[in-house]
C-alpha positions as CSV (number, residue, x, y, z in Angstrom):
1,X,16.5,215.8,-20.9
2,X,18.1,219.3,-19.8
3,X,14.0,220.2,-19.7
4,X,13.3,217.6,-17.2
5,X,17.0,218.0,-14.9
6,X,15.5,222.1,-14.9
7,X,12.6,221.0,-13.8
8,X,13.7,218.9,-10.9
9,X,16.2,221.4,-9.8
10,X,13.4,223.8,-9.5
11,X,11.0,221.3,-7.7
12,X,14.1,220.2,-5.1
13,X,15.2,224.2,-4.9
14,X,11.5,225.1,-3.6
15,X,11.2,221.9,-1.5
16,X,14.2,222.9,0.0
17,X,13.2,226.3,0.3
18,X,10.0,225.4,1.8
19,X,11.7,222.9,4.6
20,X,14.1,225.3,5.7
21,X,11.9,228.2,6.5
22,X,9.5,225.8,8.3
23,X,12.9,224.3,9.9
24,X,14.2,227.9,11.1
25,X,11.3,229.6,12.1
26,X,11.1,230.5,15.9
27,X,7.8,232.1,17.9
28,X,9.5,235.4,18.7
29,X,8.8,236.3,14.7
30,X,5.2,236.7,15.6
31,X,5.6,239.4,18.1
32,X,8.6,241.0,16.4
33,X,6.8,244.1,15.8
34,X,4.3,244.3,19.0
35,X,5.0,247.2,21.9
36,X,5.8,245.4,25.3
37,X,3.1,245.2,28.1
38,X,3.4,247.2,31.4
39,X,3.3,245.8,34.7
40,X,0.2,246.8,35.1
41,X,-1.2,245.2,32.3
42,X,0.5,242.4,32.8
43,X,0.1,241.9,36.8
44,X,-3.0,239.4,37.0
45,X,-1.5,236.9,34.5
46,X,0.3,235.0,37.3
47,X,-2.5,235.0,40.0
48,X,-4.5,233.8,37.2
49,X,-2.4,231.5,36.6
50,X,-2.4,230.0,40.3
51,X,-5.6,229.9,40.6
52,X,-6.6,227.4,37.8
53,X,-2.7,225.5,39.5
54,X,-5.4,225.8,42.3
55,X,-8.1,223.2,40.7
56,X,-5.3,220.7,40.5
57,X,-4.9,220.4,44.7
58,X,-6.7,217.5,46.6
59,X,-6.5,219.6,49.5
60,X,-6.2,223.8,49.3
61,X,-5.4,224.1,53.5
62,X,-2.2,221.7,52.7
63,X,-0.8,222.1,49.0
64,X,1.1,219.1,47.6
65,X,1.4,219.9,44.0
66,X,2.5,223.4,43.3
67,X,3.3,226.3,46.1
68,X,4.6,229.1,45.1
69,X,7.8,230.9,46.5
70,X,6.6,234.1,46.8
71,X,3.7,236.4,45.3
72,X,0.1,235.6,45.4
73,X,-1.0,232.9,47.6
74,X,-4.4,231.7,47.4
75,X,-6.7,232.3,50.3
76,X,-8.8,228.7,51.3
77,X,-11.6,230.2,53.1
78,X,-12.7,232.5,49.6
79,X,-12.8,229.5,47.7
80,X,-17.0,229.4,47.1
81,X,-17.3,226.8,45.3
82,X,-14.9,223.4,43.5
83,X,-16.2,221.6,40.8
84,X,-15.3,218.2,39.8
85,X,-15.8,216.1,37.2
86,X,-18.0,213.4,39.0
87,X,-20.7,217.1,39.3
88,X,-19.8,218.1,35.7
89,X,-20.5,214.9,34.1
90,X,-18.4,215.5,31.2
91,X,-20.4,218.9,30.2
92,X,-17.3,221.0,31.0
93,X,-13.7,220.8,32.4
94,X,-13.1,220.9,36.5
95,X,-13.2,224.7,37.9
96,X,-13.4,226.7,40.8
97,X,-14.9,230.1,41.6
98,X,-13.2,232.2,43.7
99,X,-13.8,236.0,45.6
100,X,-10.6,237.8,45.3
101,X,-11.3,240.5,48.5
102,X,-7.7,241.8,48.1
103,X,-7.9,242.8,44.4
104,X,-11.9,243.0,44.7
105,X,-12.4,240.0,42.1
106,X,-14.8,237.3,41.4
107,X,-13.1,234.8,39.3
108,X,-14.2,231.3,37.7
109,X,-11.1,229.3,36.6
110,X,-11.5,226.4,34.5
111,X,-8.4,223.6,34.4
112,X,-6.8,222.1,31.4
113,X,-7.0,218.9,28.7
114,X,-7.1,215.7,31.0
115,X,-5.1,213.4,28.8
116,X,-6.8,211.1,30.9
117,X,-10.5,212.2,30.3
118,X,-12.8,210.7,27.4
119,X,-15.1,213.5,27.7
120,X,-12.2,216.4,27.8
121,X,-11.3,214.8,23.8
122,X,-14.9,215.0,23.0
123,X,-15.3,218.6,24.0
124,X,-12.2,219.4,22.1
125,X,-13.0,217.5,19.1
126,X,-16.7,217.9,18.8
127,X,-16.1,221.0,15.9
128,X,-15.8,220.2,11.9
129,X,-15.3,223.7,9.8
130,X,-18.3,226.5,10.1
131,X,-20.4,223.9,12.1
132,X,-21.3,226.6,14.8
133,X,-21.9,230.0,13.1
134,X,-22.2,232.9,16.2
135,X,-22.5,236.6,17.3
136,X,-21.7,237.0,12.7
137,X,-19.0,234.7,13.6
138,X,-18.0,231.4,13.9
139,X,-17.0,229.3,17.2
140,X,-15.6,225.9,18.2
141,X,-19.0,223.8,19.0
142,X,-18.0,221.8,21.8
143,X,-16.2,224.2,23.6
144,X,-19.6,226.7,23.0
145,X,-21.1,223.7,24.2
146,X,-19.7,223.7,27.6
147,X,-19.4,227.7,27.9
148,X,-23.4,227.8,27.5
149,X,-23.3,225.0,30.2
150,X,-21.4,226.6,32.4
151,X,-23.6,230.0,32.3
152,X,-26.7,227.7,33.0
153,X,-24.9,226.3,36.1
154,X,-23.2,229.2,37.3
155,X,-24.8,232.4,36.2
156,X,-27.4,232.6,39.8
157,X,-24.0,231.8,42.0
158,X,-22.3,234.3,40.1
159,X,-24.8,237.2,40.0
160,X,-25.4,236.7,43.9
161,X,-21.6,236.9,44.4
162,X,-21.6,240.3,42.6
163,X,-24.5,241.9,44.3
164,X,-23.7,240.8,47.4
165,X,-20.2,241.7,47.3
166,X,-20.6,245.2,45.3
167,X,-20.5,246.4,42.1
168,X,-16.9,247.6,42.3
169,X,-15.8,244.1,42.0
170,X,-14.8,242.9,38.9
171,X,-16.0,239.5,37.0
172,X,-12.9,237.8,36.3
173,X,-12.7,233.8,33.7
174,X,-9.9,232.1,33.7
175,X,-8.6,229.1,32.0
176,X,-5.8,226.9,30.5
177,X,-6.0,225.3,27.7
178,X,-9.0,223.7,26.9
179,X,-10.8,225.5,29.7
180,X,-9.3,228.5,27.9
181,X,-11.1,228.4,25.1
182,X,-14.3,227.5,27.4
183,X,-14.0,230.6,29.4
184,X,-13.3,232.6,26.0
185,X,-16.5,231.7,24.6
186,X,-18.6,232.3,28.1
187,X,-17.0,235.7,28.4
188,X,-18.8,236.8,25.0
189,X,-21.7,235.3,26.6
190,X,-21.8,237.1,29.7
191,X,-21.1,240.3,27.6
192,X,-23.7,240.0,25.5
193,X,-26.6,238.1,28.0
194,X,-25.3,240.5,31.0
195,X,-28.7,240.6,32.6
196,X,-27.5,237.0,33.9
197,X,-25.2,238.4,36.1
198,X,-26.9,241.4,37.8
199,X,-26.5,243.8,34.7
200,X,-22.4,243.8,35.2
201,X,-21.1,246.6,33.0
202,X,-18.8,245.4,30.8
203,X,-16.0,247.2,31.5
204,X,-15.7,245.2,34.8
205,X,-15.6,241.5,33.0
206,X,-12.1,240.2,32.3
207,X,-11.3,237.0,30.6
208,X,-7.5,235.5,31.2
209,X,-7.0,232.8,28.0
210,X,-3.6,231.0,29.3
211,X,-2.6,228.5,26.0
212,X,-5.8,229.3,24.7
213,X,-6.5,226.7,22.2
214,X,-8.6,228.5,18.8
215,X,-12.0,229.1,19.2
216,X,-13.5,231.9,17.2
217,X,-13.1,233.5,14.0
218,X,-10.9,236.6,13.3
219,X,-13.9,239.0,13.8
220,X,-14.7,237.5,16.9
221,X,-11.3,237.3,18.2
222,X,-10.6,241.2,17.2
223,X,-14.3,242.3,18.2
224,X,-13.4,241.0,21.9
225,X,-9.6,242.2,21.9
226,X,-11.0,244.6,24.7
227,X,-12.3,241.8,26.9
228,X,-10.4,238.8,26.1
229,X,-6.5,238.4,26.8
230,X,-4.4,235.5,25.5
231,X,-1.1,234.7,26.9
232,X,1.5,232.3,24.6
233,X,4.5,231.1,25.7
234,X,6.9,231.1,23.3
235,X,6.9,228.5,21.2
236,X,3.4,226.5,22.5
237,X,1.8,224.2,19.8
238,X,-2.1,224.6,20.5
239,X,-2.8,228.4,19.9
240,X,-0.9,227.8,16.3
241,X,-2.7,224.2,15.9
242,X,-6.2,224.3,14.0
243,X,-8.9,222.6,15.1
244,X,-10.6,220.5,14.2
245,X,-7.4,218.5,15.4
246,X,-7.6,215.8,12.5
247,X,-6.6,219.4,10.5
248,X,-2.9,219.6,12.5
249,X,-1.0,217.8,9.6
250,X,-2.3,220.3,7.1
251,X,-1.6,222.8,9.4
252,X,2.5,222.2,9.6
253,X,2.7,221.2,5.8
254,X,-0.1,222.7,3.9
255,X,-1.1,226.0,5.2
256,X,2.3,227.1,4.7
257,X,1.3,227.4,1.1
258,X,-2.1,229.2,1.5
259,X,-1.8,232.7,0.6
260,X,-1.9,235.2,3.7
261,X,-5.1,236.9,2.4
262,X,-6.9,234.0,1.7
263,X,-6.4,232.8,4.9
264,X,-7.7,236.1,6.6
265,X,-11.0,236.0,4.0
266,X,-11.8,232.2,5.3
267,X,-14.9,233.9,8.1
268,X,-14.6,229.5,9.3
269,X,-10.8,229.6,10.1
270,X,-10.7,229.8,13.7
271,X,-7.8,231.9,15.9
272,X,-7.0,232.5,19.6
273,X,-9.0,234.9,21.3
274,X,-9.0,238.3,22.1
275,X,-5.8,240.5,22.7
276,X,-2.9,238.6,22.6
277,X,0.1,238.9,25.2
278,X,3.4,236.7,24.1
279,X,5.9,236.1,26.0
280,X,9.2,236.4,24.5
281,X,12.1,236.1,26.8
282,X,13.3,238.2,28.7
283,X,10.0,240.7,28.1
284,X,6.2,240.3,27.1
285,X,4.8,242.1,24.4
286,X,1.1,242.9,23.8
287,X,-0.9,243.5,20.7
288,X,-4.3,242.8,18.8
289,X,-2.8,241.3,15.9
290,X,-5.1,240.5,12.5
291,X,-3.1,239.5,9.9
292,X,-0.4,237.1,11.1
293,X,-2.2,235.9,14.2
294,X,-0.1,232.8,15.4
295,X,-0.2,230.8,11.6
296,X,2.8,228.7,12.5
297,X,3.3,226.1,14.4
298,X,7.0,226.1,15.4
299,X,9.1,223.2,15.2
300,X,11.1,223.6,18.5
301,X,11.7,220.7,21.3
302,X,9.4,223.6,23.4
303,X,6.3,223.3,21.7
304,X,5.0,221.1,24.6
305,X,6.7,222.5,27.7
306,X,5.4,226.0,26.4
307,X,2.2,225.0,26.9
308,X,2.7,223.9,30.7
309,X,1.0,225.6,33.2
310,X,3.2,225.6,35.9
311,X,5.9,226.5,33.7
312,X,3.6,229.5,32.1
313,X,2.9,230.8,35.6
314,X,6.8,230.6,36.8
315,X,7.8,232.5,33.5
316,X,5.2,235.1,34.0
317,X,6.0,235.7,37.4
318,X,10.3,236.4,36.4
319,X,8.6,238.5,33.4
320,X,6.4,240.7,35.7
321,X,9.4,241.4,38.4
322,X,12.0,242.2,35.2
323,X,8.9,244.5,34.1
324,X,8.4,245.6,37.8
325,X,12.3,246.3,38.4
326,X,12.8,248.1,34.8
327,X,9.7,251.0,35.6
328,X,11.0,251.3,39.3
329,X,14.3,252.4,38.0
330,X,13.1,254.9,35.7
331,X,12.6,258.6,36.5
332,X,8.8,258.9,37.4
333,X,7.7,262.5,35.6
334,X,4.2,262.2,35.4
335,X,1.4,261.1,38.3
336,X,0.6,256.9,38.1
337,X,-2.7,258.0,37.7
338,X,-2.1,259.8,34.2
339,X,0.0,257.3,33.3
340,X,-2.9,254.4,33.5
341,X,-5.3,257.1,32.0
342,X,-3.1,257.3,29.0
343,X,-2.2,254.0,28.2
344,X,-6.0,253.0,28.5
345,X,-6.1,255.8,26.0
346,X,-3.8,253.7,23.8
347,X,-5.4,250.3,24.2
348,X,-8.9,251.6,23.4
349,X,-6.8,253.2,20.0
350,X,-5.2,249.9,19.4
351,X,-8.4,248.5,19.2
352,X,-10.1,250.9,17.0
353,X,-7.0,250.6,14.6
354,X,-7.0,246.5,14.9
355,X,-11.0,246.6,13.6
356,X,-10.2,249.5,10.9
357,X,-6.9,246.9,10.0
358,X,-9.2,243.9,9.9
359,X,-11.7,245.9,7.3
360,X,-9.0,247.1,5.1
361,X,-8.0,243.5,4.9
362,X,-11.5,242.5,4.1
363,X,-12.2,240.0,6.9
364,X,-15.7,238.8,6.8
365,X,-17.7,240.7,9.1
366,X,-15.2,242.7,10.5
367,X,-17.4,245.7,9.3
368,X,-20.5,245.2,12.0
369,X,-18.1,244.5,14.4
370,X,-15.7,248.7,13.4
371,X,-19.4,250.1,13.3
372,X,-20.3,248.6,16.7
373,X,-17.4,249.5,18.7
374,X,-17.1,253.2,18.9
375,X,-20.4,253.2,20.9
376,X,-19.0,251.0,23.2
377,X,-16.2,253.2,23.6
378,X,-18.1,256.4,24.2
379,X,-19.8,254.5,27.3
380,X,-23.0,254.4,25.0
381,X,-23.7,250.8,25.6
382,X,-22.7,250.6,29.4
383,X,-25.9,250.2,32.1
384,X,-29.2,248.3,31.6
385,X,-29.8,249.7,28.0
386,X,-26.2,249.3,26.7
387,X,-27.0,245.8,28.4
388,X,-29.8,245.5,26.6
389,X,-28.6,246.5,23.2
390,X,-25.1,244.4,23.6
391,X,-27.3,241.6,24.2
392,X,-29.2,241.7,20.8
393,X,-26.5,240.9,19.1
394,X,-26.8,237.2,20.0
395,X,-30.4,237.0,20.1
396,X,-33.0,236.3,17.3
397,X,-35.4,239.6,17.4
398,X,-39.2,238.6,15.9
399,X,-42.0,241.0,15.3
400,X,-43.4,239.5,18.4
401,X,-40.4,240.1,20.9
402,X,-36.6,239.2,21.8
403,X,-36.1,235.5,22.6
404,X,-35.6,234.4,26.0
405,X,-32.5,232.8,27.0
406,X,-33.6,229.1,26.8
407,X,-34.4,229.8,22.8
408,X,-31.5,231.5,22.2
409,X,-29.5,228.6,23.9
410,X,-32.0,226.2,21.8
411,X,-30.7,227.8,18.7
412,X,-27.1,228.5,19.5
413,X,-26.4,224.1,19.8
414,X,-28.6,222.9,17.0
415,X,-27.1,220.5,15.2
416,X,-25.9,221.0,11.6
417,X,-27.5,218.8,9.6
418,X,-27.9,219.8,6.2
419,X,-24.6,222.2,6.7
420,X,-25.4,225.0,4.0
421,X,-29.2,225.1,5.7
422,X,-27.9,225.8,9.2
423,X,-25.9,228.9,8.4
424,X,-28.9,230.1,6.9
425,X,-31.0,229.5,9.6
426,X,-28.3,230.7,12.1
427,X,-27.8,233.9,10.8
428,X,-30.5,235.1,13.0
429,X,-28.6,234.9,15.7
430,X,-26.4,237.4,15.1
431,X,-28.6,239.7,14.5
């Protein structure tokens, strides 16, 4: 009997245990240890996030929905092109594309989940685990899906917008969301496949992930830390919610009790993209986290109104003015100039360090992606033949000649039918 009463004690204590540390935990533990962004780094997030508010209005000459009190205001006559979904058909989410003259920009943002929208739940729930294996990664298949559509669509429009504009202006995707996770997966698209836009150099393409719902693996989502920023409010449930969705259950009970490191050696757990900005009141903080990327969903009455757009944008812009007013009152020593040089110093280290981190944790695949990147950094793979080269690494390579596009598209969306099979025959393409 005393057997049995120490066993339930034990059983209760770790239940209890358990519950109270899911109970407690808040979303400022995952950037507890991060540096906080700079102004400058941190200055495009709310005209980002106007721009995709943007999508939203029936009419852009006479707002209704959202107008901002101050800041950025969005210019009608540089709108080139809205989107809808009658013209999508279901193939992607609402967007617009937009030149920027005043910060020399071309920018595509892509809207939100339409609770209201069949085809926005198919998108998002058109993934089971490693269906979609990518770039020696893996990726969310319907949101792949609608990235590779919108490249199809958009890629001429885009490419004429950048010649014709000048190669000083930077490519710029934005989203919220679900069209986060959209415009994540077409930004490694257009980095790799650049010759679709003009030959853009990389350094000039920018992708804004606002929510951003998870899309790649942790390779991926390190490898692209340089191009890809992801901005969290807080406490908001979909970068910390796996997908497939039917998965969220296990993720606020069961994954509490996987191990951290097997976790990190799953190469099919997806993760929000990129770099990752979160925004913990009063100040944002920035890092390329690897292990500990957003595991936990918090159980907070903010979990929804983090995600909000319009609350996202409103919080960024008091967070970029409390950064603003903090560096203005500071004693300036050294020239701007330096100072940009140096922290660009910093993120190109943090980087490095976040692809060295993600090998000594033994993520799978993180190696290619540590042996890849210094070349990029040296400005070895910039121009027509870094184009070239970045490219390759999402294209099959035969003993007769690279793909074209259309094959590499052709291989990229077929379907997994005999799961085990289509890895095997996928691998080519990252490679």
């Amino acid at each position: 009997m005393s057997l049995s009463c120490g066993v339930e004690c034990i059983f209760v204590f770790g239940c209890a245990r358990w519950l109270w540390k899911r109970c407690t935990y808040i979303g400022s533990y995952d950037s507890a240890t991060w540096p906080s962004a700079t102004a400058v780094e941190f200055e495009s997030v709310p005209r980002v996030c106007r721009l995709i508010l943007a999508i939203y209005e029936p009419d852009l000459h006479n707002p209704q929905n959202y107008i901002p009190a101050n800041g950025y205001r969005l210019n009608p006559d540089w709108v080139i092109k809205r989107v809808t979904y009658e013209q999508t058909q279901g193939h992607a989410p609402p967007y617009i594309i937009y030149v920027d003259h005043d910060h020399r920009e071309i920018v595509m943002a892509v809207r939100g989940l339409n609770l209201a929208k069949e085809s926005d739940y198919k998108t998002l729930l058109d993934n089971k685990l490693g269906q979609q294996m990518f770039d020696g990664g893996y990726v969310h298949h319907g949101l792949l899906k609608s990235a590779v559509w919108l490249l199809n669509r958009e890629s001429e429009t885009l490419k004429s917008l950048w010649i014709e504009n000048g190669s000083d202006y930077g490519m710029v995707f934005a989203g919220h969301s679900l069209g986060s996770g959209v415009v994540s997966l077409l930004s490694i698209l257009v980095v790799n496949h650049r010759e679709r836009l003009g030959g853009i150099s990389k350094e000039k393409i920018r992708c804004y992930a606002i929510a951003p719902a998870r899309c790649m693996s942790l390779n991926l989502a390190v490898k692209y830390a340089n191009v890809i920023h992801s901005i969290i409010l807080q406490d908001d449930f979909l970068p910390r919610t796996a997908t497939p969705l039917e998965d969220i259950f296990k993720s606020i009970f069961w994954d509490t009790f996987i191990p951290e490191d097997r976790k990190l050696r799953d190469p099919r757990r997806l993760y929000a993209p990129g770099r990752i900005c979160g925004r913990f009141p009063p100040e944002v903080r920035t890092a390329i986290p690897v292990d500990g990327r957003f595991e936990h969903i918090v159980l907070s009455c903010n979990t929804t109104a983090d995600h909000a757009i319009i609350w996202i944008e409103r919080e960024a812009e008091k967070a970029l003015q409390l950064m603003k007013d903090q560096e203005s009152s500071k004693t300036v020593t050294v020239a701007p100039t330096i100072q940009k040089f140096e922290r660009l110093k910093t993120l190109e280290k943090e980087h490095k360090d976040a692809l060295e981190r993600a090998v000594s944790l033994n993520v799978p695949h993180a190696v290619d992606s540590a042996e890849e990147e210094p070349l990029e950094n040296n400005g070895e793979g910039s121009g027509i033949n870094g184009d070239k080269e970045a490219s390759s690494s999402t294209e099959t390579k035969p003993s007769g000649g690279r793909l074209n596009w259309e094959e590499v598209v052709e291989k990229l969306l077929k379907k997994n039918e005999t799961g085990e099979k289509h890895i095997e025959d996928d691998t080519n393409v990252s490679h």
